[in-house]
C-alpha positions as CSV (number, residue, x, y, z in Angstrom):
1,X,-10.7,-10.5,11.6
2,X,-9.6,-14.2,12.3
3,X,-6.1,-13.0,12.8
4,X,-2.8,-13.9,10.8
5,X,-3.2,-17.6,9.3
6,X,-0.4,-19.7,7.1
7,X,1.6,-16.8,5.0
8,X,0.0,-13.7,6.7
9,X,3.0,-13.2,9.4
10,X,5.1,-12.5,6.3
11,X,2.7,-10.1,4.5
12,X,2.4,-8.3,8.4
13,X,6.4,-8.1,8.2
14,X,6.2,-6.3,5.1
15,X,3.4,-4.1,6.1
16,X,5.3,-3.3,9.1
17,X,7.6,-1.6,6.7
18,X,10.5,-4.2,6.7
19,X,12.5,-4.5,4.1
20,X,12.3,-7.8,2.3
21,X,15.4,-8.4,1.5
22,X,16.1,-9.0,5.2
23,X,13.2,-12.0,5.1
24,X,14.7,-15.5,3.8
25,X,12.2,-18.6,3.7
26,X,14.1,-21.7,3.5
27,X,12.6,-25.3,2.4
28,X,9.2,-24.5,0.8
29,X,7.2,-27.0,-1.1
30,X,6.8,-26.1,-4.6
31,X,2.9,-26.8,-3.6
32,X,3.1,-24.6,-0.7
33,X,2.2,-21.4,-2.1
34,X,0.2,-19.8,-4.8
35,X,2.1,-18.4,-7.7
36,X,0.9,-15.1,-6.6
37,X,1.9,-15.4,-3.6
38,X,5.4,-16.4,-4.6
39,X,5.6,-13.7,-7.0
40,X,4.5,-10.9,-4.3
41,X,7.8,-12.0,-2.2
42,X,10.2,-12.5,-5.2
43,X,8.8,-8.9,-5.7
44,X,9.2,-7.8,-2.5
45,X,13.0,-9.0,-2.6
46,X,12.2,-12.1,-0.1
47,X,15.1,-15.0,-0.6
48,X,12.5,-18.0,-1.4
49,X,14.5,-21.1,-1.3
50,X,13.1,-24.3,-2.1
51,X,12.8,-27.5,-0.7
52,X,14.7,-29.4,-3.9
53,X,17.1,-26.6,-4.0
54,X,17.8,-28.2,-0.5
55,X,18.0,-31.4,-1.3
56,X,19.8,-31.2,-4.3
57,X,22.8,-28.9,-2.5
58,X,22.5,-29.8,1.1
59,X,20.0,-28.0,3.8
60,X,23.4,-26.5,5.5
61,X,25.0,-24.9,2.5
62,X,21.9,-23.0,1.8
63,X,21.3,-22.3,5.5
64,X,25.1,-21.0,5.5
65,X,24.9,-18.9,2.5
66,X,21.3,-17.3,3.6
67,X,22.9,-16.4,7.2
68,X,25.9,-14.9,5.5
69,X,23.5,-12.9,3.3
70,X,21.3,-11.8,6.1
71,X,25.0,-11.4,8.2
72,X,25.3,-8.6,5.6
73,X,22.0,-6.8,5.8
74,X,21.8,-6.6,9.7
75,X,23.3,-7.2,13.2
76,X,20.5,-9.7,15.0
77,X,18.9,-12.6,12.7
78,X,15.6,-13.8,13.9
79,X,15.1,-17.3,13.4
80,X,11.2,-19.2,12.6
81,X,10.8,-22.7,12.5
82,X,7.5,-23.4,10.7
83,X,5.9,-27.1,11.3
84,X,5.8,-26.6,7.3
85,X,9.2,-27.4,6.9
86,X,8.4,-31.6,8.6
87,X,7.3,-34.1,5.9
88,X,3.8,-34.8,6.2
89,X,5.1,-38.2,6.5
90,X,7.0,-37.7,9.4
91,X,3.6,-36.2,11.8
């Protein structure tokens, strides 16, 4: 076992038993995943926002509506930053 790579520490969430409804991923490339992969969290109940939904409405409006979402759900949100999220431009 190598460990968790890209996308495991999700899949690990859910194994752990959480419910993923309380997961939101914010930003992602349409490239970033496989459409498997995408349709195993839109199964799972995962808020998957994209990258042009951000653009197009503005990062902090969907941030803002996720957090109220989450707000909802439970009392502590934890908050990942993945290097993902940078341009590749911008390295």
């Amino acid at each position: 076992d190598q460990g968790l790579t890209n996308g495991n520490p999700i899949q690990a969430l859910l194994d752990d038993g959480l419910d993923g409804a309380r997961i939101s991923q914010i930003g992602l490339a349409p490239f970033a995943n496989t459409r498997r992969a995408h349709e195993k969290a839109k199964a799972a109940g995962i808020s998957v926002r994209m990258a042009r939904e951000c653009r197009e409405r503005g990062l902090a409006v969907v941030v803002a509506e996720e957090l109220e979402r989450l707000s909802a759900l439970c009392e502590v949100i934890y908050v990942d930053f993945d290097i993902d999220v940078i341009d590749r431009s911008q390295w």
